[in-house]
N, C-alpha and C positions, 0 to 999 in steps of 0.2 A: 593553099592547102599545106599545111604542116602531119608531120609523122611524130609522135609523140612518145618511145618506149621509155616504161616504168617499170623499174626493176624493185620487187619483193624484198628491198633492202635498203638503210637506211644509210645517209652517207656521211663521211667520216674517219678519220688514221681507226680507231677500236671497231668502228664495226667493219671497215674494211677488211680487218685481220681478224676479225672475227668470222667472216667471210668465206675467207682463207681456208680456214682450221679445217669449218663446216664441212666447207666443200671436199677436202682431204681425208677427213678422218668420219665424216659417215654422208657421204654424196648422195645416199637412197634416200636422208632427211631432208636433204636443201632445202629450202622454200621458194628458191627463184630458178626457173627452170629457164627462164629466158636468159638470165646470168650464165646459168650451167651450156646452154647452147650457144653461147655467142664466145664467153671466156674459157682462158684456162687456167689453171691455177692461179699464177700470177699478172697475167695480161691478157688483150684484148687477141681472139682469135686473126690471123691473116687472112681467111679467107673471109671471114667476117668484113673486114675492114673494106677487102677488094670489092665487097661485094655493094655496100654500101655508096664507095662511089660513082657505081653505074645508076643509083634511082635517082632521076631525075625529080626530085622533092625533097623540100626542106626536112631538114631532120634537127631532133630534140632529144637527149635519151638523160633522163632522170631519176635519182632515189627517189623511194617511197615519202621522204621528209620532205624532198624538195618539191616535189610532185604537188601535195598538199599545201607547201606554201607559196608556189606560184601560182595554181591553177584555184585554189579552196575547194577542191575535188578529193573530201574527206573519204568519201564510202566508195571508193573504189576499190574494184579484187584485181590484185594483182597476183603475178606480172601481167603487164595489158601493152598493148598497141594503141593510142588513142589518136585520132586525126582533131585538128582545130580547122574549122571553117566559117569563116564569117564570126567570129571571136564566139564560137561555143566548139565546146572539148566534148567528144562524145565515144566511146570505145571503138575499136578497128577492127584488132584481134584482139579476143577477149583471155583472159586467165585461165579457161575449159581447154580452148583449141590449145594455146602455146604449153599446158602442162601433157596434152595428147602429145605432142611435137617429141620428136626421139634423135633427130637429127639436126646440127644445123642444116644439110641441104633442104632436108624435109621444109625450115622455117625459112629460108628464103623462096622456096615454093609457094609456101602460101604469104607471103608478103606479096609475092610476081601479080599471084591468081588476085589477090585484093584490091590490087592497085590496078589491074586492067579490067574489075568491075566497077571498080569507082571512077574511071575518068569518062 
């Protein structure tokens, strides 16, 4: 079982900084709210990071370009959680719940609650 996050953003030096600006200069537009909950301005959140090394599951975390070109998983809504099992990619937590999500604690929550319905 693989963990698969897709972030609402394409990857890139311009669009990374484009990114950036976004998220600074009008944060209530973003379009990746899973970006906005895990980073911050310019780097990847700490507790983010700590938190990540406690799930015992592969993890994968991808732009929307790269997403599309590894998996051929065109019509997906992001930002998503997608799981791979037995080589099919199928959504986790979808783009509804993660743009509900206000917190990162809130989204390590519902990652926890996910992952001890799926084992």
């Amino acid at each position: 079982m693989k963990l698969i996050f897709v972030y609402n953003a394409d990857s890139g030096l311009f669009n990374g900084l484009s990114d950036i600006a976004h998220k600074i200069l009008s944060p209530g537009t973003y379009s990746c709210n899973l970006c906005a909950l895990t980073h911050g301005h310019f780097k990847i959140k700490a507790d983010w990071v700590d938190f990540l090394k406690d799930i015992d599951t592969e993890l994968e975390f991808l732009h929307r370009d790269e997403f599309v070109q590894q998996y051929h998983y065109n019509n997906a809504e992001l930002p998503g959680i997608f799981i791979e099992e037995n080589n099919a990619v199928t959504p986790w937590i979808n783009r509804e719940i993660i743009n509900q999500i206000q917190t990162l604690d809130d989204l390590k929550a519902a990652i926890m609650q996910r992952l001890q319905q799926t084992r």
